[in-house]
C-alpha positions in Angstrom: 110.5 116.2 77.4 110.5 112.7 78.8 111.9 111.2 81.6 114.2 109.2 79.0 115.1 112.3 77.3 116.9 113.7 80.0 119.2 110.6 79.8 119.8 110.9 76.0 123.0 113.7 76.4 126.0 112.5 78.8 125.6 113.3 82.6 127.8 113.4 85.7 127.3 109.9 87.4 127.9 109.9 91.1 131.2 108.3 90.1 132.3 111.9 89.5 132.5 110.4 85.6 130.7 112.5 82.3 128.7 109.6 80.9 125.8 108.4 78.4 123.9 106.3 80.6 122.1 103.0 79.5 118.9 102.8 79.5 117.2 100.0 80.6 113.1 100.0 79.8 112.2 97.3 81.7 113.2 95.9 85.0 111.3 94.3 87.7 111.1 94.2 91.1 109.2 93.8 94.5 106.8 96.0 93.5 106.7 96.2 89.6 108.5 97.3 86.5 111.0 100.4 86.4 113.0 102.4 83.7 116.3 102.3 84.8 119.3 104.1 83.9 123.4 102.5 84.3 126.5 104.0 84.0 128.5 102.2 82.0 131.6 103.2 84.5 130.6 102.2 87.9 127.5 99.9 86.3 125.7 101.7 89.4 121.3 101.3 88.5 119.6 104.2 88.9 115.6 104.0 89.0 114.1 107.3 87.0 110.5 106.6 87.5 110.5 106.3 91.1 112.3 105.3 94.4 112.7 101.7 94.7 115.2 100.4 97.1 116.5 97.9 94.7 118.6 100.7 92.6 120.4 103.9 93.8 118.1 107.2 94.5 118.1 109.7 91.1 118.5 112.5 94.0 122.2 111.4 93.8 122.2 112.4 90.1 120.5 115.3 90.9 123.4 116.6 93.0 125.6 116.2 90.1 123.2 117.6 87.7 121.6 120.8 87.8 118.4 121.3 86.6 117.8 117.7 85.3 114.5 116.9 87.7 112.4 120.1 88.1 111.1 120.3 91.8 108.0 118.6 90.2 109.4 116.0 88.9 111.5 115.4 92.0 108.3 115.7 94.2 106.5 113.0 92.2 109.9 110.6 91.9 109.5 111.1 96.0 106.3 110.5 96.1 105.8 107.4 94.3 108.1 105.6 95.7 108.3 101.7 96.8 108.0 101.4 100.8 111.1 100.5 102.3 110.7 99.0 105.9 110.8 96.0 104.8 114.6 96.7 103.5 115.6 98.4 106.6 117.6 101.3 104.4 117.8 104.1 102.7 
């Protein structure tokens, strides 16, 4: 199963709402291209690929979601993430 996969069957958001998230295939940023997800509730971005400080952390969809990252997945999401000194958050 793909990444986009998990995103094909409604979802908690972190706006406590049961939603189909958008996806979005291509958006850039600092540091290059990202699938992200919205909810079209709260409109809160969510990056699915990896961390990027420019859209909210999928570890708060997580929380909401059991099961939807394996540790795996999570651990690579971590790892490939954006630096964010230069942001000074998160």
């Amino acid at each position: 199963m793909t990444l986009v996969d998990k995103f094909q069957n409604k979802l908690r958001c972190s706006c406590n709402d049961v939603v189909l998230f958008d996806i979005i295939d291509d958006i850039e940023c600092d540091w290059g291209n990202h699938v992200v997800i919205q909810c079209p509730n709260c409109e809160e971005l969510f990056s699915i690929d990896n961390q990027c400080s420019a859209f909210q952390n999928i570890s708060k969809l997580i929380d909401c979601n059991m099961g939807l990252y394996s540790k795996d997945e999570l651990t690579n999401y971590l790892s490939n993430s954006h630096p964010t000194e230069l942001f000074g958050h998160r």
